[in-house]
N, C-alpha and C positions, 0 to 999 in steps of 0.2 A: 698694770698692777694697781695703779689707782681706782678704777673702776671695783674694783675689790673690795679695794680696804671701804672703799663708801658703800657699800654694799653689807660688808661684814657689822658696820659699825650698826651698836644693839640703839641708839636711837635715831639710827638712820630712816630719810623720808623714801626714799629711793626704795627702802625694804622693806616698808611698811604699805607701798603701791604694790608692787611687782606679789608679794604676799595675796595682797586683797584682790589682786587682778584674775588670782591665779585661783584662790577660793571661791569667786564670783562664775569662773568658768566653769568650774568643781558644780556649781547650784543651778548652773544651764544645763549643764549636760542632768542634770539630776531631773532637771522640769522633763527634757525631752524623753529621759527615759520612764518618768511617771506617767506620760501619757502613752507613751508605745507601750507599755505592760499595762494599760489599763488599772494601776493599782488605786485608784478613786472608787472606781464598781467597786473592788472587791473590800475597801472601807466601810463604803456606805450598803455591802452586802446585797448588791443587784447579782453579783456572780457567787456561788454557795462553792464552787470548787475552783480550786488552784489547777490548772494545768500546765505542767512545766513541758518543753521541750528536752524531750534526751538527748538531738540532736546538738545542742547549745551546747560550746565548752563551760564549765564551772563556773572557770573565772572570769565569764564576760557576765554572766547571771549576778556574780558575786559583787564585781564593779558596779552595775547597774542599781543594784540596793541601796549600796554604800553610800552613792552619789545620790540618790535618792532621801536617805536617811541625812546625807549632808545638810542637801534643800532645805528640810524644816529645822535644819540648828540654824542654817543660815537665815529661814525667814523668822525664828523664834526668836534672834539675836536682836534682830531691827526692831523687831515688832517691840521687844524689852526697851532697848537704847530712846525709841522715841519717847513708852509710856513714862520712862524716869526723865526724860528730859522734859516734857511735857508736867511730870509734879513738879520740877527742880524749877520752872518758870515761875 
């Protein structure tokens, strides 16, 4: 039970790791899936058409974006944190 309560608590360190541990894995899986869909071509428009797989269930397509979409909040966040830390100097 105590592992818990320290767990629960809102300025806990322990839930502020296991959080960021868990969102970092969230932006790995998001890189591997940016490059297995190739979705870089189809930004910089080397590919003009989308081909989906019918074969794919929904929700594994639907995952893959998501985490995807995560990545660049994830690397948009750093990239923020540094350039304010970097005026705050």
């Amino acid at each position: 039970m105590g592992m818990a309560r320290k767990f629960i608590k809102k300025d806990s360190k322990f839930r502020k790791w296991i959080l960021r541990m868990m969102i970092a894995l969230i932006a790995v899986y998001g890189a591997y899936a940016f490059l297995k869909r190739d979705v870089g071509k189809y930004m910089l428009l080397r590919y003009h058409f989308v081909f989906f797989d019918f074969e794919e269930p929904l929700a594994l397509f639907l995952l893959d974006y998501a985490a995807i979409m995560e990545l660049f909040v994830y690397v948009g966040y750093y990239i923020l944190v540094l350039l304010i830390g970097k005026k705050g100097r």
